[in-house]
N, C-alpha and C positions, 0 to 999 in steps of 0.2 A: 706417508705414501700418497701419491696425487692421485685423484680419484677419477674415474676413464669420464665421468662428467666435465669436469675440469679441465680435463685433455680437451673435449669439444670447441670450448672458449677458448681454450689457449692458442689452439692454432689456428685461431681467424682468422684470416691474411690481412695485411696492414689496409689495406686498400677499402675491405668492405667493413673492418673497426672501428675506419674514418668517419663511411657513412651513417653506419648504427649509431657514431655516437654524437653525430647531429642530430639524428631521427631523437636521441635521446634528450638532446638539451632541449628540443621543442614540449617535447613532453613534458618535463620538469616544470621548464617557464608557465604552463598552462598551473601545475599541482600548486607552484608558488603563490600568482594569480590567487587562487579557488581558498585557500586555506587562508589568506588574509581581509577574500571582499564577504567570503559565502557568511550566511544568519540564521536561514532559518534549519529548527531541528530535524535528525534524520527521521526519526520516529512517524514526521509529519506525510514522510515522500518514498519511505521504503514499501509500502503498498504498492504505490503508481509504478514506480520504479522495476519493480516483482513482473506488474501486470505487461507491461512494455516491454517488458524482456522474452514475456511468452509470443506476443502477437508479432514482436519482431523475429523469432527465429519461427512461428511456423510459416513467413513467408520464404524459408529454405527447408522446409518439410522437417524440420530439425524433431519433430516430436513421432510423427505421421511413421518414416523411418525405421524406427525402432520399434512402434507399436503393433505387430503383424497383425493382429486383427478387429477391423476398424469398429466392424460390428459388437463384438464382446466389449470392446473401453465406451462405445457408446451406450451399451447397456450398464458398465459398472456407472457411468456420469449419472444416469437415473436414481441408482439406488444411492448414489450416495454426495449427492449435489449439497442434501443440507448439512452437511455433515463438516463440509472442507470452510474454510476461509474463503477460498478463492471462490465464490459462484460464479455460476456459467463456463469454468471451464472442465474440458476432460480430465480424467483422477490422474494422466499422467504431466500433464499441463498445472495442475492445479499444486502436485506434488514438489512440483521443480519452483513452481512460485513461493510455493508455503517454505520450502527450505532457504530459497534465495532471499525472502524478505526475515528472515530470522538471523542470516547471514550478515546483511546489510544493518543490521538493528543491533547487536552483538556479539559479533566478530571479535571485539578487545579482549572479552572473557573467553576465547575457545580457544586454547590453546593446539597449536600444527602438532600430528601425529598420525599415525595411524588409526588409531580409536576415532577420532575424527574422522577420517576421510570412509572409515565403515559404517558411522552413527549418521553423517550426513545421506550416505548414500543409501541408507534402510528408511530415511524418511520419506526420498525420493517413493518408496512402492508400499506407505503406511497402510496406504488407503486399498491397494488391491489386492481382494478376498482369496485366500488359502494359499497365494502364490508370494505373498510378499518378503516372507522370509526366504524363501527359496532365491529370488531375484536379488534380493539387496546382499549376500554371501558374496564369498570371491569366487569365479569360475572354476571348476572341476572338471569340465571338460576344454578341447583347445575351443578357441575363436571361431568363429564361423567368416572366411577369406571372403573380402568384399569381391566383386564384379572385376575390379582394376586386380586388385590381388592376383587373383585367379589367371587372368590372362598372360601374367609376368613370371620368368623365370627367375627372378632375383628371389635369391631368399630373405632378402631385407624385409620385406613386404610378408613374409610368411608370419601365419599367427603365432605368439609366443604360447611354449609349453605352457600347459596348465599348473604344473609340480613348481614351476618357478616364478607363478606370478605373484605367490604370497611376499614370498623372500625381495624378489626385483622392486614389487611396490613398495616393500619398508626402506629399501633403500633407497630408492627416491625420496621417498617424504624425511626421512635423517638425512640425506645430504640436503635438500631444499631448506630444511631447519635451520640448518649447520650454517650456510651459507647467507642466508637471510638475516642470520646474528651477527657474522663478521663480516667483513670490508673486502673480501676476495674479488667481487665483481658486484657490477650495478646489478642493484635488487631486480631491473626491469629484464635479464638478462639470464638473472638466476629464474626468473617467475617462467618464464619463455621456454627455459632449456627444461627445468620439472615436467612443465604441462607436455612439450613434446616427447619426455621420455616416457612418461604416464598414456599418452596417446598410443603409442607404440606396445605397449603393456597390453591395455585395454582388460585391466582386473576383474568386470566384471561381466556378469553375462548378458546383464539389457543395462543401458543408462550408463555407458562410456562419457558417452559426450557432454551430455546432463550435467555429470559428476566434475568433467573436467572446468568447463563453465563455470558454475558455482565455485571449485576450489579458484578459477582466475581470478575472480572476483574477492573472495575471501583474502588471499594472499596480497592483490593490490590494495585492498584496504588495511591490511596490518603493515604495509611496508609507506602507509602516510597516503597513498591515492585517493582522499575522502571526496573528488567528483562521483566515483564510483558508485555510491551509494546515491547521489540525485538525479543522476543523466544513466542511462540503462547502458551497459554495455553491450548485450546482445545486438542492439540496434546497430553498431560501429563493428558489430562481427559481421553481422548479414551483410551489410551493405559493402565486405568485403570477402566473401564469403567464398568467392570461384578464388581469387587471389591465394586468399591462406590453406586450401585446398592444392592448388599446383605445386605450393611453397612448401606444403608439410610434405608432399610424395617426395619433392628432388632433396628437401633434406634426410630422408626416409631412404632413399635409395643408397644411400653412404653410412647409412648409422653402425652398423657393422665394419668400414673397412677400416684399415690403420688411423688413415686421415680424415675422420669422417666433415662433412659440408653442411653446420649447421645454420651458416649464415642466412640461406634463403627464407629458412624458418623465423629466425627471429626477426629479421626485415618484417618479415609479412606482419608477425607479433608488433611488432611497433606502427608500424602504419597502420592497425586497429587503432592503437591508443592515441597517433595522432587524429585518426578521425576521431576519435571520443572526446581527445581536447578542445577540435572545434567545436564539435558539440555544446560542452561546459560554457567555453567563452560566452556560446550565444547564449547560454542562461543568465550569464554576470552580465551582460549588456542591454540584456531588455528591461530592468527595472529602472523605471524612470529617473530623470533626476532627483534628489532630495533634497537640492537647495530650492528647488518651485515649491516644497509640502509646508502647508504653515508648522508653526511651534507646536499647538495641539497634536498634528496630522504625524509630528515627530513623536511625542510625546508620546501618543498610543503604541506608534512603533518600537519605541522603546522597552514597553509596556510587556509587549512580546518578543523579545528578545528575552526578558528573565522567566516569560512563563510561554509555556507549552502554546496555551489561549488565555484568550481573555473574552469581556462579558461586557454589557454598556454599564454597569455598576462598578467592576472593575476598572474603566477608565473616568467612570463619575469620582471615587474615592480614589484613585491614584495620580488623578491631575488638579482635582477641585474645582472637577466642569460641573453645571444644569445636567441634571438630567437628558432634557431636548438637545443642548449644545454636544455632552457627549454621543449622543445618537449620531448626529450629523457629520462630527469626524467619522465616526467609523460606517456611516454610507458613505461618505467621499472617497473614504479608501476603497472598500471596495467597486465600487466607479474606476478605480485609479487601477486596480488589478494589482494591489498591494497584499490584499487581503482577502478572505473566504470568509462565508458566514456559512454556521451550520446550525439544524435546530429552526424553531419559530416560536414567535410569541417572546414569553417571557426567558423562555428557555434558548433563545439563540446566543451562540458566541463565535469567536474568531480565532483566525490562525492562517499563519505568513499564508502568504500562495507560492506554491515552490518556481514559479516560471511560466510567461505565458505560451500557450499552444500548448502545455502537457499535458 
């Protein structure tokens, strides 16, 4: 039996199929690019990555939003600033980093389900006191109708019952499974139509958005997108951010009829990813030539390519440089903005640099 998901994609009109699925061969040509030029480890870049995700969406209030009162999350950031990974940010900031960089770090071992999408979203409110099990639950009461809601008599826009978000979310994440295993439609497409029916949902009662984010992320990286994990995507949301807002209402406004019009939604989805592919490219392109780095200057590089970092002893005994000689490759690199040094003295080592400007 065809699943009313299904239905959605199937009746695309030829006309906007056409364009989505230029929109899509752009984006592909970028993942092909990235998975053949990229070196250095995620481990190295899913911090920064984490960090840039938050400071790019609070410039669309993406956190501010949800958190009604400014004063209480500024107090809980006091009490418990040593506590998080992230410092300096607020517990609901620091929450959505700490999940998204364990995301980006991980992702192969977490298998899609529901138990996921509730273990992820309980991480989201670890950190805030007496209330965090309450929040991280599915809703038991309905939604609370935005500003735009409100004003509209369609009921498309109305919040979904409370009795049926358990059920409506399982089935989204088993049909998104489902589809992501076989060959029914592009993964970019299946990713697109989940998060908009999950949108629509809105499972839980604080940290929708948060939630949905994080799962983009997660699902573009198990379907091969590994820019994802160096270049922040939030950054390529914001910066379209009024866009995929007009684009989620008018596909929102049909999700309900016969025929529903998910097209404008996934356009907007994909011209994120294209802005995120430019992005990537500009990391593959800023690292200098490698035919100007001497033998040695390679030789270190290499060095780093089998290990996480490396040490000026580790490229004394791995090349059969002086002591002095190996110091001087790996200050040139770093001059070069090949490399990072971390640590001092005897105790310093190295490791790629993920791209410059990050």
């Amino acid at each position: 039996m065809e699943h009313r998901l299904d239905t959605r994609l199937l009746q695309i009109p030829v006309a906007e199929l056409h364009a989505l699925s230029l929109k899509l061969c752009a984006i592909d040509e970028c993942r092909g690019q990235w998975r053949r030029d990229h070196l250095f480890p995620v481990a190295d870049s899913a911090k920064r990555t984490a960090h840039q995700s938050v400071q790019a969406l609070g410039r669309v209030a993406a956190f501010g939003a949800e958190d009604a009162n400014r004063h209480t999350m500024q107090k809980m950031h006091t009490m418990h600033a040593r506590r998080t990974l992230h410092a300096g940010l607020l517990p609901a900031q620091a929450g959505y980093a700490d999940v998204l960089e364990s995301v980006l770090c991980h992702h192969a071992t977490m298998e899609l389900g529901e138990r996921l999408l509730l273990d992820l979203h309980a991480r989201l409110f670890a950190s805030v006191p007496d209330r965090g099990k309450e929040l991280s639950a599915y809703r038991t009461v309905s939604g609370k109708a935005s500003a735009a809601e409100r004003s509209s008599d369609n009921p498309a826009f109305a919040p979904m019952a409370a009795h049926l978000v358990a059920g409506e979310t399982r089935a989204a994440i088993d049909w998104t499974r489902s589809r992501l295993a076989g060959a029914s439609f592009h993964p970019l497409l299946t990713i697109a139509t989940s998060l908009f029916e999950l949108l629509a949902i809105r499972p839980f009662r604080q940290g929708n958005g948060r939630m949905i984010r994080i799962l983009a992320n997660y699902l573009l990286l198990r379907s091969g997108y590994e820019q994802v994990a160096y270049v922040p995507l939030d950054a390529s949301i914001a910066a379209r951010w009024t866009e995929c807002q007009v684009a989620l209402r008018r596909s929102q406004a049909s999700r309900r009829l016969l025929r529903p019009d998910i097209a404008p939604w996934l356009g907007a989805c994909l011209d994120v990813l294209i802005e995120h592919a430019s992005r990537s490219r500009t990391i593959l392109e800023q690292g200098p030539d490698e035919s100007k780095l001497s033998a040695n200057q390679l030789g270190a590089l290499r060095l780093l390519d089998r290990n996480r970092e490396i040490t000026n002893r580790t490229v004394c005994e791995g090349l059969g440089l002086p002591r002095d000689t190996a110091k001087q490759v790996l200050k040139r690199l770093v001059s070069l903005g090949r490399i990072e040094s971390f640590g001092a003295g005897r105790a310093v080592r190295y490791r790629r640099t993920i791209g410059r400007g990050d």
